[in-house]
C-alpha positions as CSV (number, residue, x, y, z in Angstrom):
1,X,0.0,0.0,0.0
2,X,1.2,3.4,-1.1
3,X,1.1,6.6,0.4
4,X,-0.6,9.6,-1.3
5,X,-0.6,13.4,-0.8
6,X,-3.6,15.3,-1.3
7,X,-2.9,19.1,-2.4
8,X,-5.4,21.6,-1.7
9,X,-5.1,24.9,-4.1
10,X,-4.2,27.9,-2.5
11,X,-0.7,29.0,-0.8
12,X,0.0,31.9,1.8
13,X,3.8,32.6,1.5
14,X,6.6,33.2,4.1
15,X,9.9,32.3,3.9
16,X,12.2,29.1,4.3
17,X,15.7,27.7,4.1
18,X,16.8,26.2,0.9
19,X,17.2,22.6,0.7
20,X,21.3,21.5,0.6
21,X,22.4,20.7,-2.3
22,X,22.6,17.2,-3.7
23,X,24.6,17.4,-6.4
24,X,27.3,19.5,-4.2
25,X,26.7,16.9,-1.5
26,X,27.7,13.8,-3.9
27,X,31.1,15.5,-5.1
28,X,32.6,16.4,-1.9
29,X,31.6,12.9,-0.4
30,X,33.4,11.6,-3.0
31,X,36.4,14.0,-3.0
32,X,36.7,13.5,0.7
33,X,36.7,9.8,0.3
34,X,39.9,10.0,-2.2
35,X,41.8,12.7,0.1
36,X,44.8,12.4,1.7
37,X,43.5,13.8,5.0
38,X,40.7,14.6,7.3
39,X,37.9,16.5,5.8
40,X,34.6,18.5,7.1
41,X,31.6,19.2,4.9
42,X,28.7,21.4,6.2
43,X,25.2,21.3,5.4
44,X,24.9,17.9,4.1
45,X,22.2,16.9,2.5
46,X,20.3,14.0,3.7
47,X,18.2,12.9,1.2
48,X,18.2,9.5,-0.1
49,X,20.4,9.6,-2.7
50,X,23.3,11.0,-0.6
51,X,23.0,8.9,2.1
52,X,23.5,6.3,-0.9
53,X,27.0,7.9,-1.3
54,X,27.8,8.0,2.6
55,X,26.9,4.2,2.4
56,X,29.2,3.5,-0.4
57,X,32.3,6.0,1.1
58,X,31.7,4.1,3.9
59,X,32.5,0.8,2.0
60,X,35.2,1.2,0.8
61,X,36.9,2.3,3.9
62,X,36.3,5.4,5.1
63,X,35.2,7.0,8.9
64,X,32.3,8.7,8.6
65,X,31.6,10.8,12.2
66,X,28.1,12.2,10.8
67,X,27.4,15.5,13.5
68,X,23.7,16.3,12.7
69,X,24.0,17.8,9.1
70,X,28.2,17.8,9.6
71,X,30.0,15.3,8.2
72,X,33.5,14.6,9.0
73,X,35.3,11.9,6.7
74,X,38.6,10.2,7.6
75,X,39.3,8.9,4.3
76,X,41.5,5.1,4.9
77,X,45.4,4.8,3.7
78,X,44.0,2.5,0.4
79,X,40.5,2.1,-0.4
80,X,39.5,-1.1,0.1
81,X,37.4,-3.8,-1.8
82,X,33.8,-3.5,0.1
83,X,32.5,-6.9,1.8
84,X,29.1,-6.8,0.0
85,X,27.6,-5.4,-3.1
86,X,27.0,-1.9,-2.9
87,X,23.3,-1.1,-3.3
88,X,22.9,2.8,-4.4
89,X,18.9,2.4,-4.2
90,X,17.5,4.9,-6.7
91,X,20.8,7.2,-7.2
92,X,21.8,7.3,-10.7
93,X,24.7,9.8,-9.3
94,X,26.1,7.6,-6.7
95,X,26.1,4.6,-9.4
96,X,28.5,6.4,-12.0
97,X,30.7,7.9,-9.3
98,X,31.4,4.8,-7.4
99,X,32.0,2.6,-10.8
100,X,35.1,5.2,-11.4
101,X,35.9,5.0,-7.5
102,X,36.1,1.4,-7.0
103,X,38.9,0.8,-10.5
104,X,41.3,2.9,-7.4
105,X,40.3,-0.1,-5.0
106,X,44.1,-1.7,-3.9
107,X,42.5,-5.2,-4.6
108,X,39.7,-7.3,-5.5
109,X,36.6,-6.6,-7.2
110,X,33.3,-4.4,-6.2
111,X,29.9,-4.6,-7.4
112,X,27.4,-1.8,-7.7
113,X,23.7,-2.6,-8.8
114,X,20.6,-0.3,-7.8
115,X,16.6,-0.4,-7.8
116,X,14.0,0.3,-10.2
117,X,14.9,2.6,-13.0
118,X,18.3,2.6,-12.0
119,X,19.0,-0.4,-13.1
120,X,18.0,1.5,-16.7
121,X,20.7,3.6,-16.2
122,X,23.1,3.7,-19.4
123,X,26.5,2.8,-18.6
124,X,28.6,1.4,-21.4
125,X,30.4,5.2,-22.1
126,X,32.1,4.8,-18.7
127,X,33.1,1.4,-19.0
128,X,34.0,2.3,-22.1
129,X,36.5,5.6,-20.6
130,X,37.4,3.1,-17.7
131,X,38.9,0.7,-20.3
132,X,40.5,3.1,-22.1
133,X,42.5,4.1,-18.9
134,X,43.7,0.9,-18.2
135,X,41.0,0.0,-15.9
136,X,39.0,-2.7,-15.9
137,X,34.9,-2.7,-15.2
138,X,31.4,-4.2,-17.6
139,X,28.1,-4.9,-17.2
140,X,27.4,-7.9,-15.2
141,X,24.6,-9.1,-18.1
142,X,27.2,-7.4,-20.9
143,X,24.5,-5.1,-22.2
144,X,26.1,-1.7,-21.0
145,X,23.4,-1.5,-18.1
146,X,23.5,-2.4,-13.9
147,X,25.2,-4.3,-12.2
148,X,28.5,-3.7,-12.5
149,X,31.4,-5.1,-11.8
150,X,35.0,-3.7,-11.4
151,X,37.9,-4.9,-11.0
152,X,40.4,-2.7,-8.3
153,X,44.3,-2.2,-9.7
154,X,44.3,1.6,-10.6
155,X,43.8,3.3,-13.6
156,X,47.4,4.0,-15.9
157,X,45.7,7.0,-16.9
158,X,46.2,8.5,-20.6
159,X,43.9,9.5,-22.8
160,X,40.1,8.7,-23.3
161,X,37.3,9.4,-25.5
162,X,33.9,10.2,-23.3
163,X,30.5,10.3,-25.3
164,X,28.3,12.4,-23.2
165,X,25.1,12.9,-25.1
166,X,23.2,11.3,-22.5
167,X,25.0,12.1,-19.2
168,X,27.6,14.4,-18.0
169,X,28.0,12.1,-15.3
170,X,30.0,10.0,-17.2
171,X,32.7,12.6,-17.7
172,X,32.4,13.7,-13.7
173,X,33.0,10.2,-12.4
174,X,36.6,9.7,-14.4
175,X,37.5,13.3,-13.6
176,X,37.2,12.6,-9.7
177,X,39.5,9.5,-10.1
178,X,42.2,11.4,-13.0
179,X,44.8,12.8,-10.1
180,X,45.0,9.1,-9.1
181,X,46.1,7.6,-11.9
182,X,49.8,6.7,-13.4
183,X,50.0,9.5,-15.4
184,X,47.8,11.7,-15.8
185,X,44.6,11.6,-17.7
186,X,43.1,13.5,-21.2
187,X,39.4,13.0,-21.0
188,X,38.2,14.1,-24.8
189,X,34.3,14.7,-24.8
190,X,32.8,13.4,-28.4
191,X,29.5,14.7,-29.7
192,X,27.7,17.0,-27.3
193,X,28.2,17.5,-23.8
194,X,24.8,17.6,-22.0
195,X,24.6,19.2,-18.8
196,X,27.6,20.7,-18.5
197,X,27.0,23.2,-15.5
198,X,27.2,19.8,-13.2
199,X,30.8,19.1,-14.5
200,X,32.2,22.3,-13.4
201,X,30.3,21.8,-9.7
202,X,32.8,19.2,-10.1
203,X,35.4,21.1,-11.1
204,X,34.7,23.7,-8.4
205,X,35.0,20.6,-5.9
206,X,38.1,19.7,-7.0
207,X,39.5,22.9,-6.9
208,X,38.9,23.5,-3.4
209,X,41.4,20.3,-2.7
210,X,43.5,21.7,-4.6
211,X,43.3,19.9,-8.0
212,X,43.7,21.9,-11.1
213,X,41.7,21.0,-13.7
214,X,42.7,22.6,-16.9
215,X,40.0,22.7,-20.4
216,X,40.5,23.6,-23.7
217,X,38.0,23.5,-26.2
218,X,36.5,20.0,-25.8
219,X,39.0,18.6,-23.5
220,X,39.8,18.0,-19.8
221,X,43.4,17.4,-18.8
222,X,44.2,16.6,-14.6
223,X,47.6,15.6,-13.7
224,X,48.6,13.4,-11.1
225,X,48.4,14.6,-7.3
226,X,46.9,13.9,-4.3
227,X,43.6,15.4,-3.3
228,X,44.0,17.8,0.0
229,X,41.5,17.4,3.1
230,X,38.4,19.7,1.9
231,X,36.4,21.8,3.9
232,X,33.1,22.7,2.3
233,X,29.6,23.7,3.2
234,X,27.3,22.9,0.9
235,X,24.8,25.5,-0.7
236,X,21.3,26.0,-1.0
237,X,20.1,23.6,-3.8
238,X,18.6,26.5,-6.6
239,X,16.9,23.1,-8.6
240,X,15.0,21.9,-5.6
241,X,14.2,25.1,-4.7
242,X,12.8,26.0,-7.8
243,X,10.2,24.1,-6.7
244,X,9.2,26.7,-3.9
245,X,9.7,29.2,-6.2
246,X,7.0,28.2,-8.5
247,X,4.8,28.1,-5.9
248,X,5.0,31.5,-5.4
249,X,4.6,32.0,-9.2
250,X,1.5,30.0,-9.9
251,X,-0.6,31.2,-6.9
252,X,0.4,35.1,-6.9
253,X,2.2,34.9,-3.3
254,X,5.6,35.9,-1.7
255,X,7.9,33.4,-0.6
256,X,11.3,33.8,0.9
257,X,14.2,31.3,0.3
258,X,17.5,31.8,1.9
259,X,20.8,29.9,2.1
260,X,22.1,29.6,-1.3
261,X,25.3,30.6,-2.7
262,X,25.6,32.6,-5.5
263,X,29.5,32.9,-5.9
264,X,29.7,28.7,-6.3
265,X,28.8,27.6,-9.8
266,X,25.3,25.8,-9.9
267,X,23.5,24.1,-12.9
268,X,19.6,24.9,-12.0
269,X,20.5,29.0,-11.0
270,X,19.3,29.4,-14.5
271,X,15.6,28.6,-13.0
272,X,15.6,32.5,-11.8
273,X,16.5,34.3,-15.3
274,X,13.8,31.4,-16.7
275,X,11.3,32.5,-13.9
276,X,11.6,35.9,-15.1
277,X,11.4,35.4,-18.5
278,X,7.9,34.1,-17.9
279,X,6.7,37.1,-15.9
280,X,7.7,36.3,-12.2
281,X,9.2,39.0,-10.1
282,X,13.0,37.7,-8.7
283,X,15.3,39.7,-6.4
284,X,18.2,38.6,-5.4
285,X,20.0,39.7,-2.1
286,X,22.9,38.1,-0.8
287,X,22.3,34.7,0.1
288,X,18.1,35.0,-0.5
289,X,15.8,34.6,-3.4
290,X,12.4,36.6,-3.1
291,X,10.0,35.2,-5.8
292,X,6.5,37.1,-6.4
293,X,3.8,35.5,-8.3
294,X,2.3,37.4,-11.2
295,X,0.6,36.4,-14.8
296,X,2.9,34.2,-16.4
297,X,3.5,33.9,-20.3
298,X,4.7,31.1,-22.1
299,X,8.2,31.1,-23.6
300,X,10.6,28.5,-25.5
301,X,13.3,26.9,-23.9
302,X,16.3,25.1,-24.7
303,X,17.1,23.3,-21.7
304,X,20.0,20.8,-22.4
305,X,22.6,21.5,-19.6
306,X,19.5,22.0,-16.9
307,X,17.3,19.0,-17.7
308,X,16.4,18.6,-13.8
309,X,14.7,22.0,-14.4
310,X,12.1,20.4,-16.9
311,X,10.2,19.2,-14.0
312,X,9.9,22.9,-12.9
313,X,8.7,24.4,-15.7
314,X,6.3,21.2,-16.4
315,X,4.4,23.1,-13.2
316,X,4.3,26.5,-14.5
317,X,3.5,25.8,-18.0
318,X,0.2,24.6,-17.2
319,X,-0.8,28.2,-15.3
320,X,1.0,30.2,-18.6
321,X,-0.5,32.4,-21.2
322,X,-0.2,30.4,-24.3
323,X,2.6,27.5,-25.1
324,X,5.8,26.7,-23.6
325,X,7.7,25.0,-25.6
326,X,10.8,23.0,-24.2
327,X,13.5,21.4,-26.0
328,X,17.2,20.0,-26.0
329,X,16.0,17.5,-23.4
330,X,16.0,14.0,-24.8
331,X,18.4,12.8,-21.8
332,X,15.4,13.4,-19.4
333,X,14.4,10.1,-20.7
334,X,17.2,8.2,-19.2
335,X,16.7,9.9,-15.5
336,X,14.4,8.3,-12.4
337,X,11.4,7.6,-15.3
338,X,11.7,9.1,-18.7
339,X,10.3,12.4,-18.0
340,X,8.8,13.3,-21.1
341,X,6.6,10.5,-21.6
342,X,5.5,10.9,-17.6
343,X,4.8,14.2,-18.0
344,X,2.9,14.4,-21.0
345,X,0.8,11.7,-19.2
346,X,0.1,12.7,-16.1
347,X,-0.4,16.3,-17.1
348,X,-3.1,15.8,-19.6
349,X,-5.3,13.4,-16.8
350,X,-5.4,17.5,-15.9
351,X,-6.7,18.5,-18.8
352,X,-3.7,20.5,-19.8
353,X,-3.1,20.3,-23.4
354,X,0.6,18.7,-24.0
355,X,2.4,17.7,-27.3
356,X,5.3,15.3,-26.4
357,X,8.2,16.1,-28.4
358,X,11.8,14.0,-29.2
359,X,13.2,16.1,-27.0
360,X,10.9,17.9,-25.2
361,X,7.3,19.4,-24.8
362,X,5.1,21.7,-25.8
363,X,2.2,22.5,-23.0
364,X,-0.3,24.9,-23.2
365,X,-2.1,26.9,-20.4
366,X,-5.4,26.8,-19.4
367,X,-7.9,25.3,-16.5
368,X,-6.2,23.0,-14.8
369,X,-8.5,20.4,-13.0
370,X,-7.9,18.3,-10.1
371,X,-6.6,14.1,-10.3
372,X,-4.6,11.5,-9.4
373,X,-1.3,11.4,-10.7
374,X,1.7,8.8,-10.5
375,X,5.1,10.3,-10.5
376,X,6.6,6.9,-11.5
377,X,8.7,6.5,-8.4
378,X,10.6,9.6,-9.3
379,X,11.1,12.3,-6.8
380,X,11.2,15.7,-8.8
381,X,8.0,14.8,-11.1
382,X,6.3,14.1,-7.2
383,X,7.3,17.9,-6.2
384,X,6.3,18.5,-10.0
385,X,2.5,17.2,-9.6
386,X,2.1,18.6,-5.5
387,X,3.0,22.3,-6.7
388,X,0.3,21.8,-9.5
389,X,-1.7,21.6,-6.9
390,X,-1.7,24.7,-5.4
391,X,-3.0,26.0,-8.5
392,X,-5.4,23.6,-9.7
393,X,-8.7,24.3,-9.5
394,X,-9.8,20.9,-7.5
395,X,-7.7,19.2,-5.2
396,X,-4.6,17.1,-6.7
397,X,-3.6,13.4,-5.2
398,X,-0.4,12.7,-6.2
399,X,1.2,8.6,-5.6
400,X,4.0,7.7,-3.6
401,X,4.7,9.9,-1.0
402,X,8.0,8.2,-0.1
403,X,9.8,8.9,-3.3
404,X,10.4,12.7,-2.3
405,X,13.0,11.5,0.4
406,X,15.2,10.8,-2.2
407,X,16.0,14.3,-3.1
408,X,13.9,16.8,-0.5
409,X,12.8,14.8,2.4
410,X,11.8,18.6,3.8
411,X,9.7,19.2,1.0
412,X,6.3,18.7,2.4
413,X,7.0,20.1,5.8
414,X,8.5,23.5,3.7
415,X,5.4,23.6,1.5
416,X,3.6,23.8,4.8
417,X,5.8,26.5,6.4
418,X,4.6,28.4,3.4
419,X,0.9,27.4,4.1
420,X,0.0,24.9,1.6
421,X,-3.0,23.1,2.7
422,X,-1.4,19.1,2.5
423,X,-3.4,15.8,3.5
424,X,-1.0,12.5,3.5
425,X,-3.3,9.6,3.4
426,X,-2.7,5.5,2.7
């Protein structure tokens, strides 16, 4: 038996923090597992997915003194082979970091599978990369998908040819493990890079343990050298938030979000220029976002280094003069469900007019009634489907409840700071 959410329309406003972010959470977990030192990292995110990383750094031989939301990481001397399979639930993220992670293992072989969709996750232009290296890690069934299995040895390093036309993960999971190679390593990105704002939250990452990363044109060199101990707190996630910030939009209230870091490069900041572009009023002061609902207009996207913001827009569209049109996002269909096809779904039990595209979607706004929707046991198109609640004209019941913890497990008690009227029934 699932649990549902019931979402009442209507919204008051007020202010809250912003969740931490995930993504930033993921690299400096993993950076902190391959330093040479001690490090602290500050607002952790404790979602789900992250604590699928903390698992995994924990597997392969690191102290993990967890403080509340401080972690503290005493990385071990040589990673070790981890006694069981690791398990990374529903994390596509910690899947493609730990593949790279465990070729560094001293000794012995690790094996990495998942649930659900992840075990859709394309994988073969990693293993591909890893091989290319000098490591040595494939499919468990050979057909480029979960498990995985990888052999420990090191990677010699070199150079490697990375297709990342479906994620930029791919390229962020051999990055992390360049510095400990042999000799170097010359990661060449063929045909188009998607996403590419989360690679350089990896970069940034690295950075701060002092790992230069150097890039020309379409090409990533890292020499060999330890990572440093990193000290880090984590920012306000701008995707998650986005959420919040819609809410505001779509029901003509003021909400307050504070606690993210402008100065640190972040892949979903573009859903305040894209909030503006549709009619919303966004200040930014310092470490807050102030968002003020207004009409909304439809616009055309191009969304193919912030595919996590689809979700977002998919909940203003709907409430928008006119069609939105978003493209450039044919990766979506590889995430937690493929997005496209969910949302063209889901949204038209509505009544909202949608026209699924390759790559994206083409919604047009309107009435929107009240339904059931199914998010497909993926946690952004949940947050999706509650906020297009608060603007429907009926209530909204949207399926499995759970699934938010794997990105926002404060997302319902936030939406109710702002006053959202919320039922959680079985």
């Amino acid at each position: 038996m699932t649990t549902d959410l019931i979402v009442y329309p209507g919204l008051k406003g007020g202010e809250v923090k912003a969740p931490p972010s995930k993504s930033y959470s993921h690299r400096a977990l993993a950076v902190s597992l391959l330093s040479s030192d001690v490090s602290e990292i500050r607002n952790v995110s404790m979602c789900n997915d992250v604590k699928a990383t903390l698992k995994a750094v924990k597997m392969f031989g690191a102290r993990c003194e967890v403080m509340g939301d401080r972690i503290e990481v005493i990385p071990p001397s040589n990673l070790k082979a981890p006694n069981d399979v690791i398990n990374v639930g529903r994390s596509g993220t910690t899947l493609r970091f730990m593949t790279g992670i465990a070729t560094l293992v001293r000794k012995g072989y690790t094996v990495i599978t998942g649930k659900g969709s992840t075990l859709k996750r394309p994988m073969k232009p990693l293993l591909k990369a890893i091989k290319a290296l000098g490591g040595w890690a494939f499919s468990s069934k050979l057909d480029g998908y979960p498990p995985i299995i990888v052999k420990g040895g090191g990677i010699k390093g070199g150079k490697a040819f990375v297709d990342c036309s479906l994620s930029s993960q791919f390229l962020s999971s051999l990055m992390l493990i360049s510095p400990l190679s042999e000799k170097g390593v010359e990661l060449v990105v063929i045909d188009r890079l998607v996403s590419k704002p989360y690679v350089d939250m990896t970069t940034a990452v690295m950075k701060l343990a002092r790992i230069d990363v150097r890039t020309s044109q379409n090409t990533y060199h890292i020499s060999r050298r330890r990572y440093d101990r990193l000290r880090f707190k984590v920012p306000g996630d701008y995707g998650l938030s986005g959420f919040l910030m819609a809410a505001a939009a779509i029901t003509n209230t003021e909400v307050k979000i504070r606690g993210v870091d402008p100065s640190l490069p972040q892949a979903n900041r573009k859903v305040v220029d894209i909030l503006k572009l549709m009619g919303t009023e966004v200040k930014e002061c310092g470490d807050s976002i102030v968002v003020k609902g207004g009409e909304l207009r439809g616009v055309s996207l191009e969304l193919t280094d912030y595919p996590d913001l689809l979700p977002v827009i998919a909940c203003l569209a709907p409430f928008a003069k006119g069609w939105t049109e978003i493209r450039g996002v044919y990766h979506a269909r590889f995430k937690e469900s493929d997005r496209l096809t969910v949302l063209a779904s889901e949204l038209s039990k509505l009544g909202v007019q949608v026209k699924p595209l390759r790559d994206g979607l083409k919604i047009r706004g309107g009435v929107v009634k009240g339904g059931v929707l199914d998010p497909r046991g993926d946690h952004r198109l949940f947050m999706s489907f509650s906020v297009i609640g608060l603007g429907s004209k009926k209530p909204v019941r949207v399926r499995q409840v759970e699934v938010v913890s794997d990105s926002y497990p404060g997302f319902i008690s936030d939406l109710k700071e702002l006053g959202a009227s919320l039922e959680v029934v079985t």
